[in-house]
N, C-alpha and C positions, 0 to 999 in steps of 0.2 A: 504494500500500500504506500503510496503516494502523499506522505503527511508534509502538509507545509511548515517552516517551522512558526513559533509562534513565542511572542514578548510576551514576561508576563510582570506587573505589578505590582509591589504587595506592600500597601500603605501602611504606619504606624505598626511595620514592620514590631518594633520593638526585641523582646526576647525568643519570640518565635522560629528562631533558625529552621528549630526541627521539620516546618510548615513549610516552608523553601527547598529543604532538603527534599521531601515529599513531592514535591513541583517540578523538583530538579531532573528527580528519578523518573517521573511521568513525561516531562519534555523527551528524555532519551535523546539526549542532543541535538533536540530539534528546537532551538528557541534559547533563550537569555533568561536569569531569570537578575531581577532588580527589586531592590530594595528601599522605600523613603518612610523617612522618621524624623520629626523635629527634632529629636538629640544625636546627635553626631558619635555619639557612645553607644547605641543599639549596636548587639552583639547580633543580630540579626546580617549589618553588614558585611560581615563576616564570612556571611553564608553565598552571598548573592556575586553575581559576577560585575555589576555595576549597581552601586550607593547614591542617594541622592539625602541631603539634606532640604528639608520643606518648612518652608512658613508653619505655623501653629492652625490650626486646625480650623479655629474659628476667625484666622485672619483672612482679610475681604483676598488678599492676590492666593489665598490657597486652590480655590478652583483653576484660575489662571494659571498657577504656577504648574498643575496637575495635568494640565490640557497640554498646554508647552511642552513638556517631559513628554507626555504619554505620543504627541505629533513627532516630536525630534528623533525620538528612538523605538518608532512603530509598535509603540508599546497597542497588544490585542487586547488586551483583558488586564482588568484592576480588580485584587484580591482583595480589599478592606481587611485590618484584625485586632479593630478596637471599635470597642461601642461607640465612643463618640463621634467617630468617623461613619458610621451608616446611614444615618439623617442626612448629612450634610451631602454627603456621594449620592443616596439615593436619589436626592433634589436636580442632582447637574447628571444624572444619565441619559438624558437628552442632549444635550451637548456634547458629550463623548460619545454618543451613537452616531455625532453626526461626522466626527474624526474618525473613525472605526475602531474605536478601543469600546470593550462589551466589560460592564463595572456588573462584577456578580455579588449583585445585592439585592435586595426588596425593596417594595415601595415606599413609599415614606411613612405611610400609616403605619405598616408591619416593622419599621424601627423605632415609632415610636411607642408602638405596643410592647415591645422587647424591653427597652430603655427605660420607659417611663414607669414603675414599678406598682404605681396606683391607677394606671391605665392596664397593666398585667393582671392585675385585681380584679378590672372590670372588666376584660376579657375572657378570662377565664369562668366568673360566675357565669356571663350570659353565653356561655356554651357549655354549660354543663360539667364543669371542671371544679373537684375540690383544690382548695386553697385557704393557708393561712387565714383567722380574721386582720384586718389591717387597718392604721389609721394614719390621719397627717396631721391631727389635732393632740393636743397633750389634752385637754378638757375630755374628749369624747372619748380619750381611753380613760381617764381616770373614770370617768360615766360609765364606762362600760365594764371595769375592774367593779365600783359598786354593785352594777348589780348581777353580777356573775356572770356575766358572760364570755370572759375572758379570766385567768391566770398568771397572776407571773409562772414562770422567767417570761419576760418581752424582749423581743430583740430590736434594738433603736440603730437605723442606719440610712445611710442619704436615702432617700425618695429616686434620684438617678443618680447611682453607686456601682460600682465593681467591684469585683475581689473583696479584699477586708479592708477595704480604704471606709472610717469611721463606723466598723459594726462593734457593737457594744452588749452586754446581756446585762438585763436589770435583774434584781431578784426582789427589789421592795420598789415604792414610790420611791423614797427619799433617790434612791440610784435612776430610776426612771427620770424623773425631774432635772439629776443633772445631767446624766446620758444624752438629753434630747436638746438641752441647750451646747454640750458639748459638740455634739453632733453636726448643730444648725452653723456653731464657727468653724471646725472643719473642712463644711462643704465651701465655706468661701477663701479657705488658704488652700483651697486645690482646684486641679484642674472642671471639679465636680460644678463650680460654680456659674459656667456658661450654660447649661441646660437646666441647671437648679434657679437661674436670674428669671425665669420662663412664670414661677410660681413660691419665689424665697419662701411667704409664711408658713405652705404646706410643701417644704422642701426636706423635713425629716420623715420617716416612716416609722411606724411603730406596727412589730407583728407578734401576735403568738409563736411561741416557740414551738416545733413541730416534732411531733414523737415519732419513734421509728428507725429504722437503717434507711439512709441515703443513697439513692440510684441514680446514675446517670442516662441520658438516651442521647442518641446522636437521630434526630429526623432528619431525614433527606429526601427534598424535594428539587425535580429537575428545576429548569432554569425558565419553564411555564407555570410554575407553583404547582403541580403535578406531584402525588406521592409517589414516592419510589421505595425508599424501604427505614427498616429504624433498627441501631445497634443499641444493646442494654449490658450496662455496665453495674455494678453493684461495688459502692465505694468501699474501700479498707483504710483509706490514710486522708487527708486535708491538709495543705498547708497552705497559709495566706490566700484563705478562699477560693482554693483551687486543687481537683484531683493531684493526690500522690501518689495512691494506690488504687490498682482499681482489679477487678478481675468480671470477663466477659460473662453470659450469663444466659438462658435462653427463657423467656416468658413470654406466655400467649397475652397473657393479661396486660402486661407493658407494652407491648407491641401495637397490641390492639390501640390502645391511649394513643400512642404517638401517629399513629394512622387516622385516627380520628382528629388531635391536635392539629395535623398538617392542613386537614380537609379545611378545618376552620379559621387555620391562621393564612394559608397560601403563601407561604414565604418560598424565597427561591434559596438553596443550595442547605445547605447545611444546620439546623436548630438543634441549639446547645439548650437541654432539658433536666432541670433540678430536682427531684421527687423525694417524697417520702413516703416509706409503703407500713403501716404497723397494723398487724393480720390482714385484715379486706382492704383496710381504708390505705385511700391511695392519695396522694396531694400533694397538687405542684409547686415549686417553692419559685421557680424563677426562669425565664425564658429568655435567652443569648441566639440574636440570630449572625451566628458566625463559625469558625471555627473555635471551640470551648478549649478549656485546659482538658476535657476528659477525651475527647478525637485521638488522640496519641495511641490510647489505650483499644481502641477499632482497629487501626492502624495496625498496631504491633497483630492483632487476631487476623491479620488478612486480608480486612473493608482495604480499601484505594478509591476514596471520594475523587482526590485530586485527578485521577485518571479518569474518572466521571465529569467533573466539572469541563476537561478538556474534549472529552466527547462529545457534550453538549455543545459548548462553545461552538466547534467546527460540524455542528448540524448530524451528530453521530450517534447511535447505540452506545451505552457501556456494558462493554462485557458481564456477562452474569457474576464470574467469581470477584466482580472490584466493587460487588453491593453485598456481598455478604462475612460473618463472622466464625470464628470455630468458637467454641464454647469451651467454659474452663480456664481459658489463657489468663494467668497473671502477669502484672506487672509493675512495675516501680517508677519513678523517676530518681535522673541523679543528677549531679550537682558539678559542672561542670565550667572550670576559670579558663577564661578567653585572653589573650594579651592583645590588648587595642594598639600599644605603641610601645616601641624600644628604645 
């Protein structure tokens, strides 16, 4: 077969090597694969055969600067691998459709359903989805703490947050009260604070803590919002809000969820899926439409998205074995020092 080669993109790159590495081995020397990151220290450059430094995400010349790059060096496709970057790419995929670079992302509703963590709230009730109780008020949790409807521990964290950037566990009011004022300065000495400026007063969240063992799912839908299949992971380790440990898993039950999840969310490529399952009850904690910390762990069982994404891309089939999992596979992550300069 006759594959042309093909640029690829991979914004806010950051620590993600291993995500390029994966792109690298799917090109099979047919394509570049490139790297940009507003910090010049992404170990990520490392990985790529050309690095770009970029404007900040929410500066006005970032699209610009993004169109530039991707025209100069026939860049095909832009891989997003940071929440905050999927709004903003989603919005200007018309513009890069008209350069021929293909941004595999979702619409802009579907990032901001991901992102927006009490819009994940109200997405999830009205299709039928268990989830956490949740609030943005300190008053209407303490209301809700009187009269039983809720429990400590609550977990206090940005309203649009990542990872363990300001997650907090209360166990009384008094920790609640300040957790939530904690919380609300936080989000404004970080990057958290451009999509949190959107609604400051109800920019903390406040949730019941969720009982159970933690699951991961990778949903995968083609690049028409189209299901295609779901891998299930079953957590063993966590660190800084992100799979350590994980081992693959086989369930009718979870499967089923994330087949239905896709139906109703239409996201295109890849959703990063948080659960808790304790006996029947099943309940989602949080919805990542990207490549998640837990994709490694598919990876390593055998999935090959990225050889999917590129199938797509070029109007193609993916092979049956690069959508499925062997079952049982463990695995770890490790800890690995980069030398940026000598």
């Amino acid at each position: 077969m006759n594959v042309k080669p093909m640029n690829l993109l991979f914004t806010s790159s950051g620590r993600r090597g291993y995500l390029l590495d994966y792109f690298r081995s799917a090109l099979d020397g047919r394509g570049e694969i490139h790297a940009a990151n507003s910090d010049q220290r992404a170990s990520s450059f490392l990985h790529a055969d050309k690095s770009v430094v970029t404007p900040l995400i929410y500066d006005e010349n970032y699209i610009p600067f993004l169109l530039e790059y991707s025209v100069a060096n026939r860049i095909k496709a832009i891989i997003p691998l940071f929440d905050i970057d999927l709004p903003i790419l989603a919005s200007a995929k018309t513009r890069f459709a008209e350069v021929g670079t293909t941004i595999v992302v979702s619409s802009p509703a579907v990032a901001m359903i991901c992102n927006d963590k009490l819009k994940t709230d109200s997405f999830l009730r009205s299709n039928g989805f268990n989830t956490p109780a949740s609030f943005t008020s300190l008053a209407d949790t303490l209301d809700a703490l009187a009269r039983n409807l809720i429990e400590f521990p609550l977990v206090v964290k940005p309203r649009w947050g990542m990872g363990s950037i300001g997650v907090n566990m209360a166990e009384n009011e008094g920790e609640l009260i300040v957790f939530y004022e904690k919380v609300r300065r936080e989000v404004q000495r970080s990057y958290l604070k451009y999509e949190s400026n959107v609604d400051l007063e109800h920019s903390v969240l406040i949730q019941q803590v969720l009982k159970g063992h933690e699951y991961g799912l990778d949903v995968v839908n083609d690049l028409d919002g189209n299901y295609v299949t779901t891998f299930v992971k079953k957590k063993l380790a966590m660190r800084a809000g992100e799979t350590d440990a994980a081992i693959t898993i086989d369930s009718d039950q979870l499967k089923s969820l994330g087949k239905k999840l896709a139906g109703a969310l239409g996201h295109i490529g890849n959703l990063d899926v948080d659960i808790f399952v304790a006996d029947d009850n099943v309940s989602i904690l949080e919805l990542n439409n990207r490549f998640g910390g837990g994709y490694p762990f598919s990876h390593l069982a055998g999935a090959d998205i990225p050889q999917a994404i590129l199938a797509w891309i070029r109007g193609e089939q993916p092979a049956p074995e690069w959508l499925h999992v062997r079952h049982g596979v463990t695995g770890t992550k490790d800890l690995v020092i980069r030398c940026l300069s000598d």
